[in-house]
FIFILUM-906077 format. One line per 10 residues: number of its first residue (from 1); their letters; for each residue x, y negated, z negated of C-alpha. Coordinates in steps of 0.2 Angstrom, whole numbers. Each point is the difference from the previous one (the first is absolute). Example, Ala and Ser with C-alpha at 12.3 -4.5 7.8 and 13.67 -1.06 7.14 Angstrom:
1) as) 62:22:-39 ~ 6:-17:3
% end
This chain:
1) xxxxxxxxxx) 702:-277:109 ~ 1:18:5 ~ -9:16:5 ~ 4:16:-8 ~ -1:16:11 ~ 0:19:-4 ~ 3:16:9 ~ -5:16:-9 ~ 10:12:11 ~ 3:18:-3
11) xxxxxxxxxx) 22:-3:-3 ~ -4:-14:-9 ~ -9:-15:-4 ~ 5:-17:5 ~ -6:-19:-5 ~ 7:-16:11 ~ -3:-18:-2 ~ -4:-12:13 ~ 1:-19:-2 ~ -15:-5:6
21) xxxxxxxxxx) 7:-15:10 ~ 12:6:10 ~ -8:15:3 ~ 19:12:-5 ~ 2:13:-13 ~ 12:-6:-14 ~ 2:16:-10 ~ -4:17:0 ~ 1:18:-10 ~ -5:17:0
31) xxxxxxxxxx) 0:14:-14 ~ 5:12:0 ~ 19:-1:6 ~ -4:18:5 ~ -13:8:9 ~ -17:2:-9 ~ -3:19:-3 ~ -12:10:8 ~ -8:13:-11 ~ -2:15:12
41) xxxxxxxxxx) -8:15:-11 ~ -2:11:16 ~ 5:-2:18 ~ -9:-12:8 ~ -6:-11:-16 ~ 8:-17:-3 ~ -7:-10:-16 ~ 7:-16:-7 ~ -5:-6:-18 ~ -9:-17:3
51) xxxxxxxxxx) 7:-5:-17 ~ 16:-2:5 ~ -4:-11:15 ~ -5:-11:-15 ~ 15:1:-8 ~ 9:-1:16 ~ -11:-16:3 ~ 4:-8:-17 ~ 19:1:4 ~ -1:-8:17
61) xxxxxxxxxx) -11:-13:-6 ~ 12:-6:-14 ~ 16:4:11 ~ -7:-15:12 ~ -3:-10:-11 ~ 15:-1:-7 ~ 10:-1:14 ~ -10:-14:6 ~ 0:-8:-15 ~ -18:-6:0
71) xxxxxxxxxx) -14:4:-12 ~ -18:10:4 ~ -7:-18:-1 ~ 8:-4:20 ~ -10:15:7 ~ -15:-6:8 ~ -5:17:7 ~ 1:21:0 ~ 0:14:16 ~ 1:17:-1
81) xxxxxxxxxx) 6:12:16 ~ 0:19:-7 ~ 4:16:6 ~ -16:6:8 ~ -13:13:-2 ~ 5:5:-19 ~ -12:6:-12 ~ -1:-7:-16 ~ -15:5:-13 ~ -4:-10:-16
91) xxxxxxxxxx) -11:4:-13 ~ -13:-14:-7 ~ 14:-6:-11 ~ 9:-3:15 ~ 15:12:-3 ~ 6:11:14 ~ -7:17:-3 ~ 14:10:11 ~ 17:-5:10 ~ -5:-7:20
101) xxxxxxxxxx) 0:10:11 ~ 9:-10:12 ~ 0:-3:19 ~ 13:15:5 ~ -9:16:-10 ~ -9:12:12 ~ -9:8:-12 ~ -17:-8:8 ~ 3:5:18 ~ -10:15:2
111) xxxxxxxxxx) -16:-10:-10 ~ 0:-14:14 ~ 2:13:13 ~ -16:8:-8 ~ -10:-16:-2 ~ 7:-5:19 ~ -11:15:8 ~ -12:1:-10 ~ -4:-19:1 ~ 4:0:18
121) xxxxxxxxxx) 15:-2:8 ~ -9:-13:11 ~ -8:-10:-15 ~ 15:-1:-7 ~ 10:-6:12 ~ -14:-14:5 ~ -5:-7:-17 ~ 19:4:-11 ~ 9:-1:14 ~ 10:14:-7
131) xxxxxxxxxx) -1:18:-7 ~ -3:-1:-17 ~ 15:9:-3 ~ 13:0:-13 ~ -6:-19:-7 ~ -7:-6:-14 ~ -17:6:1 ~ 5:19:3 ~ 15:-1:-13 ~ -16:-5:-13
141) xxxxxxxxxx) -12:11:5 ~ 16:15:-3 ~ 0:-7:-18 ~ -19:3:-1 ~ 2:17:5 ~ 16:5:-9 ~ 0:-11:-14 ~ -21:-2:-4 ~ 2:-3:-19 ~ 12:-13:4
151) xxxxxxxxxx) -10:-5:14 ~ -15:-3:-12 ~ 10:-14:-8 ~ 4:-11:12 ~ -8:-17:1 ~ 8:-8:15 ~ 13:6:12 ~ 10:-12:10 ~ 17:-3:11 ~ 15:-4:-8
161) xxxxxxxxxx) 2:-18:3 ~ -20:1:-7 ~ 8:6:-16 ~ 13:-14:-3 ~ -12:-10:5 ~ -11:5:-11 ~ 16:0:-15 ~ 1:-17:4 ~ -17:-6:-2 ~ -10:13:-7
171) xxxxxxxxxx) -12:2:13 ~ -4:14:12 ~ -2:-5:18 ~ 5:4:17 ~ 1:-7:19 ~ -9:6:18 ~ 18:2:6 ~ 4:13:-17 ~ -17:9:2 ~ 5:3:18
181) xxxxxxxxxx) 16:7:-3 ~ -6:12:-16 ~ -13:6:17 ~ -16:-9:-10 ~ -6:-11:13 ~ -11:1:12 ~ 4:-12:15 ~ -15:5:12 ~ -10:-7:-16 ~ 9:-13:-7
191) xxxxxxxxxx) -1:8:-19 ~ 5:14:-11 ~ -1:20:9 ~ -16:6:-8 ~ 3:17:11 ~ 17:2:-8 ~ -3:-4:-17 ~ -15:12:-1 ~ 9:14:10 ~ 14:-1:-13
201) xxxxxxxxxx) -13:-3:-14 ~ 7:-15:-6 ~ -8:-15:-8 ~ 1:-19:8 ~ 0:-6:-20 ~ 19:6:1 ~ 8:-13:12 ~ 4:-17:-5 ~ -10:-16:6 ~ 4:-7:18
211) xxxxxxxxxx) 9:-15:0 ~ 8:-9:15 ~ 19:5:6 ~ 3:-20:-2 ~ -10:-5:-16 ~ 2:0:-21 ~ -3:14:-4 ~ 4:-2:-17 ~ 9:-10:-13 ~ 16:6:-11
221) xxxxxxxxxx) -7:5:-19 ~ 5:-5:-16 ~ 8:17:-3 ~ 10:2:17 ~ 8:-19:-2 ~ 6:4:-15 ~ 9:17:8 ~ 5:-9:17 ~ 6:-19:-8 ~ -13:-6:14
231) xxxxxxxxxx) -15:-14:-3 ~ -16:6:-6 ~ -12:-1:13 ~ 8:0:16 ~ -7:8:14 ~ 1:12:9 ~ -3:-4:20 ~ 7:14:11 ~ 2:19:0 ~ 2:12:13
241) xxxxxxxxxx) 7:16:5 ~ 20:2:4 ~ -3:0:17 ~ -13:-13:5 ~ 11:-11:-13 ~ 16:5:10 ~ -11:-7:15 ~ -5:-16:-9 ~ 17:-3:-5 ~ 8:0:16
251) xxxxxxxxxx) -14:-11:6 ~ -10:14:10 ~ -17:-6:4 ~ -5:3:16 ~ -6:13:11 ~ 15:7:11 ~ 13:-4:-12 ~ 13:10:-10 ~ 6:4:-18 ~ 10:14:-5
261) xxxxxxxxxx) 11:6:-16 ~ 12:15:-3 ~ 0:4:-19 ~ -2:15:-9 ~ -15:3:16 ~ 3:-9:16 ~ -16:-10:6 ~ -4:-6:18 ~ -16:-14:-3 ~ -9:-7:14
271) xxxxxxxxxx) -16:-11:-1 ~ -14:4:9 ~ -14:-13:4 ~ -13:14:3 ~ -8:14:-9 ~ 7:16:6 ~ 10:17:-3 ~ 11:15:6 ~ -10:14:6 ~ 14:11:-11
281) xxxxxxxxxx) 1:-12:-15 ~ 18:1:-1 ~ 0:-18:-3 ~ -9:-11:-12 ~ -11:-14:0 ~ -3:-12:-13 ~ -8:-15:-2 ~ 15:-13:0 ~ 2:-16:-13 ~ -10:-12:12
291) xxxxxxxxxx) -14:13:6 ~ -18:-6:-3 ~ -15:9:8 ~ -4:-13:15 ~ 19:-3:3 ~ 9:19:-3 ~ 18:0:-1 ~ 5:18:-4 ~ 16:6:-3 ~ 5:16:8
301) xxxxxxxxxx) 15:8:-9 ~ 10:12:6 ~ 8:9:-15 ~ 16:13:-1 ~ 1:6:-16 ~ 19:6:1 ~ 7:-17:2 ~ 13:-10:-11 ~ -3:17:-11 ~ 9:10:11
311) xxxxxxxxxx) 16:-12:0 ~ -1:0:-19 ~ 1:20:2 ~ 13:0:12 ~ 9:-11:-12 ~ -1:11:-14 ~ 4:15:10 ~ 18:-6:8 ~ 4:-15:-10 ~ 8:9:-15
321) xxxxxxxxxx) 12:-14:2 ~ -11:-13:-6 ~ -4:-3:18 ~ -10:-19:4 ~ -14:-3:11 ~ 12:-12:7 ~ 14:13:3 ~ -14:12:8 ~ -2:-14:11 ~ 18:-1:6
331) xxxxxxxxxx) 0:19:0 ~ -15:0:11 ~ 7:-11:13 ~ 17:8:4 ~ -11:13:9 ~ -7:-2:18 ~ -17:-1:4 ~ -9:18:-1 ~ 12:5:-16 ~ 8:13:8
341) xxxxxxxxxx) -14:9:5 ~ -9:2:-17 ~ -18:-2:-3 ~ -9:-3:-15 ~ -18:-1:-3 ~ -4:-9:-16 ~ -18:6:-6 ~ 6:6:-17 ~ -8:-12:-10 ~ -20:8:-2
351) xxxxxxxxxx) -13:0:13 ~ 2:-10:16 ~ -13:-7:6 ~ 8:-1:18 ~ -2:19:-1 ~ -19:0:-7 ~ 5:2:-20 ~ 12:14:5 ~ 16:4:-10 ~ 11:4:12
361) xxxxxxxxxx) 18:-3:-9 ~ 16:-8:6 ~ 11:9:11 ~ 16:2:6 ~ 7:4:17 ~ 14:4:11 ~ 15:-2:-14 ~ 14:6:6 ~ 12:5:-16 ~ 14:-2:13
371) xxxxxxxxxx) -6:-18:6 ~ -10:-7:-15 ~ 3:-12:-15 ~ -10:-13:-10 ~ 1:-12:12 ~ -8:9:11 ~ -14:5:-12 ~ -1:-17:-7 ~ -1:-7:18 ~ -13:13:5
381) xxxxxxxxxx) -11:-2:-16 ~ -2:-19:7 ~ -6:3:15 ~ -11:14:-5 ~ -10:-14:-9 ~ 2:-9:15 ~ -6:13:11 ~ -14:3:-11 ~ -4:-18:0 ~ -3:2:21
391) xxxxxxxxxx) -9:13:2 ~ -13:-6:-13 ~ 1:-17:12 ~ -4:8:14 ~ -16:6:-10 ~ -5:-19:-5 ~ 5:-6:20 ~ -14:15:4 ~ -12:-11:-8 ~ 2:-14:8
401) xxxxxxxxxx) 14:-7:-12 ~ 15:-10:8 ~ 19:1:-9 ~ 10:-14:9 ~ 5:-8:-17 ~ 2:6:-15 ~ 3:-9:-18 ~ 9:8:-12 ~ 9:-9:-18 ~ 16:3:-2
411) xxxxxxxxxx) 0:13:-15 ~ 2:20:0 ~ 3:8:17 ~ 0:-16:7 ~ 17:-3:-6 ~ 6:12:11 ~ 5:-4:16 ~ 0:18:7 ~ -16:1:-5 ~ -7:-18:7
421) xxxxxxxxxx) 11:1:16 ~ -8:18:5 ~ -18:-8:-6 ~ 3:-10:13 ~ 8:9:12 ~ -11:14:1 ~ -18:-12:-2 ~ 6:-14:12 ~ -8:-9:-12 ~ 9:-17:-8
431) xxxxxxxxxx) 3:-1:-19 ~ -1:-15:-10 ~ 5:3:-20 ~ -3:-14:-10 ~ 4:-3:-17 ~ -15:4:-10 ~ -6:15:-9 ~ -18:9:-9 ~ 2:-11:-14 ~ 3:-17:9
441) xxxxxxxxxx) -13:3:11 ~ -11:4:-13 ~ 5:-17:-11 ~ -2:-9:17 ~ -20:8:2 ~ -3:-5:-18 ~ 2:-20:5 ~ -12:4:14 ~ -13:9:-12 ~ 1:-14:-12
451) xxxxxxxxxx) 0:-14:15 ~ 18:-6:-6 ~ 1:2:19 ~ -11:-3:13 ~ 2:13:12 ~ 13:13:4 ~ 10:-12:12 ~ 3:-12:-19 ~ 5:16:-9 ~ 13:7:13
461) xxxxxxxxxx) 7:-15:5 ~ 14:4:-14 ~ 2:19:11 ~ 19:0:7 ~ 5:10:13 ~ 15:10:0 ~ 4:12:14 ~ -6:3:16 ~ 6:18:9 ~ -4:0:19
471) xxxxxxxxxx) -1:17:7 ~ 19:6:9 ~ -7:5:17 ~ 17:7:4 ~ -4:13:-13 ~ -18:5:4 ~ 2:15:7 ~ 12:5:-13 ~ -13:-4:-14 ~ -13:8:14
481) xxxxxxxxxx) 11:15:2 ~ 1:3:-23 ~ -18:-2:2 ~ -5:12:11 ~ 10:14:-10 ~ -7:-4:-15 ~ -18:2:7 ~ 6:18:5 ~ 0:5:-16 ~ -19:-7:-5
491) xxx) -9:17:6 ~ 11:10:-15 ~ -9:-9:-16
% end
């Protein structure tokens, strides 16, 4: 028997099986073989058609089937991770009204910004544990003021892994975990935000039924069986957001430990086993997979925008050549420590929150024509990310937040062993990758929903570990010394 997984990510969308017995994943896919566009009709807007997730979807679905040779009858069970805090508006008839405004577009920024002042900065803060900011919540209430006859049309509005969800079954409904990451929940009350609904003037009647992280939270219809080739009627036991699900896949429980993932953003996670927030909110804090009210375990994420998309940039930029990731890799390391003295600050991807919503742009610094070539930019673009990666650290260690070890699956910039080695080097902390990734994990949370598995421990047995990079102390104060240059350039954005 087996349990299907999906990841609804914003380069593509991915399905994997796992036999249920021993835990492993015995095929996987993703569609499309390029990356997924990104409509951006004006700077700072970035919108994905939620139709084509389906069809990405479809794709996957029959592509693991096939290779595993095995029939929609063996899968006992569906989980959903998704790009988070997405807009998606359906109409009664449950056909989306407009593309997503997905988790990258800024166009919201200054509405949260509003709605943090004039809600309180202090409120916020204490009962979101965040600025309402550019999330889910303030991307709807800009469709309310710049789209109001399209506004009027909507009958529910949820996350993206609510829609396919929702394509798979039929029904609307959400989880605490989502509703706090769209910036909808109130964690000082333990329920919806009546303050930031009525601010915004939206109407409770438009978000989905709460249902549990780990729980059936539907069943596949007649209409989606006969588009996927799965079984009528099974259910669907787990859905949350990329992160958290990143977490739960790398089996990320507790309070004090450490999940992180370098794709088109790059993510810092830690847990947190108490209800609390930075002053600044330049970091985030969700509730996490296994968060109840009397036992919180909150997520708080650490996100820089300009990630894996910066590497893909670079790519395009100075790989007229056909140039690989792999072969950036090897470029990357023929270069010492520091890159030759060039700095690159990789914020170019939309607001940051590190920098309170702000766009401040990537930058360049200290080419020398004379001195420089793509090694040197490949190099310097990686540890950028990195860089960016520690100073938001040091923001999470501020509150009370410990890096020692941090676990990583061996995908995107992971694969990189510049990238890895200075992660470590310049964090002190100890990295583990282990061969998993969103839509394993999230396969391996659907046993647990459906009680296929028993606890976490059951569903992670199968987890493999692959690598494990010690910090190079004989290199710290090199790493230290790149570090500290780079930060001389922060003042400028």
């Amino acid at each position: 028997m087996y349990l299907l997984g999906y990841d609804i990510g914003s380069s593509s969308v991915k399905a994997s099986l796992v036999e249920v017995e021993s835990g492993k994943c015995v095929a996987s896919a993703f569609y499309p073989k390029s990356e997924a566009e990104i409509i951006a009709l004006q700077p700072g807007w970035a919108e994905q058609r939620p139709e084509s997730w389906w069809t990405f979807l479809k794709l996957a679905t029959q592509s693991v089937l096939e290779s595993a040779l095995i029939s929609g009858e063996e899968i006992q069970a569906i989980g959903i991770s998704y790009q988070m805090h997405g807009l998606v508006c359906v109409d009664k008839r449950l056909e989306v009204l407009r593309p997503s405004i997905i988790w990258c577009d800024s166009r919201a920024v200054s509405i949260g910004e509003e709605a943090f002042e004039a809600l309180g900065r202090e409120y916020c803060l204490s009962h979101l544990l965040n600025s309402p900011g550019n999330f889910t919540a303030s991307k709807l209430a800009w469709v309310k003021q710049n789209e109001p006859e399209l506004f009027d049309r909507i009958y529910k509005v949820m996350l993206p892994g609510d829609y396919i969800a929702m394509r798979l079954s039929g029904e609307v409904c959400t989880t605490v975990s989502g509703l706090s990451e769209g910036i909808f929940w109130d964690f000082k009350e333990n329920r919806i935000s009546e303050a930031l609904l009525n601010y915004y003037g939206l109407d409770v009647s438009m978000l989905g039924d709460i249902r549990p992280t780990f729980s059936i939270q539907g069943e596949v219809s007649r209409m989606a069986s006969l588009e996927l080739g799965l079984k009528a009627g099974t259910p669907i036991t787990y859905r949350a957001g990329d992160q958290p699900n990143n977490a739960l896949s790398l089996h990320v429980l507790e309070p004090g430990e450490i999940a992180s993932t370098a794709g088109t953003s790059g993510v810092v996670y830690g847990v947190n086993g108490t209800i609390s927030y930075d002053a600044k909110s330049r970091v985030n804090t969700f509730a996490h997979v296994n968060h109840t009210a009397t036992h919180p375990r909150l997520g708080v994420l650490l996100c820089i925008n300009g990630t894996g998309i910066l590497n893909s940039w670079l790519r395009r930029a100075v790989g007229s050549d056909g140039l690989s990731y792999d072969a950036m890799n090897d470029l990357a390391a023929q270069v010492p420590i520091g890159s030759g003295g060039i700095s690159i600050l990789p914020f170019g991807n939309g607001a940051e929150r590190m920098w309170e919503n702000r766009s401040v742009g990537c930058s360049f610094h200290n080419i020398d024509f004379n001195l420089h070539d793509r090694r040197h930019l490949i190099r310097a673009a990686q540890e950028g990310i990195v860089f960016s990666f520690k100073y938001g650290i040091e923001i999470m260690e501020s509150m009370g937040i410990p890096v020692r070890k941090i676990h990583a699956g061996q995908a995107n910039m992971f694969l990189s062993p510049v990238f890895r080695e200075t992660l470590a080097g310049i964090t002190g902390a100890t990295i583990e990758l282990y061969d998993t990734d969103g839509a394993t994990g999230a396969a391996r949370g659907s046993g647990i929903g459906a009680g296929i598995y028993h606890n976490a421990d059951e569903a992670f047995a199968g987890l493999e570990k692959l690598a494990e990079i010690e910090p190079d102390i004989q290199q710290q104060e090199a790493y230290a010394e790149a570090y500290a240059r780079w930060k001389e350039f922060l003042p400028t954005i």
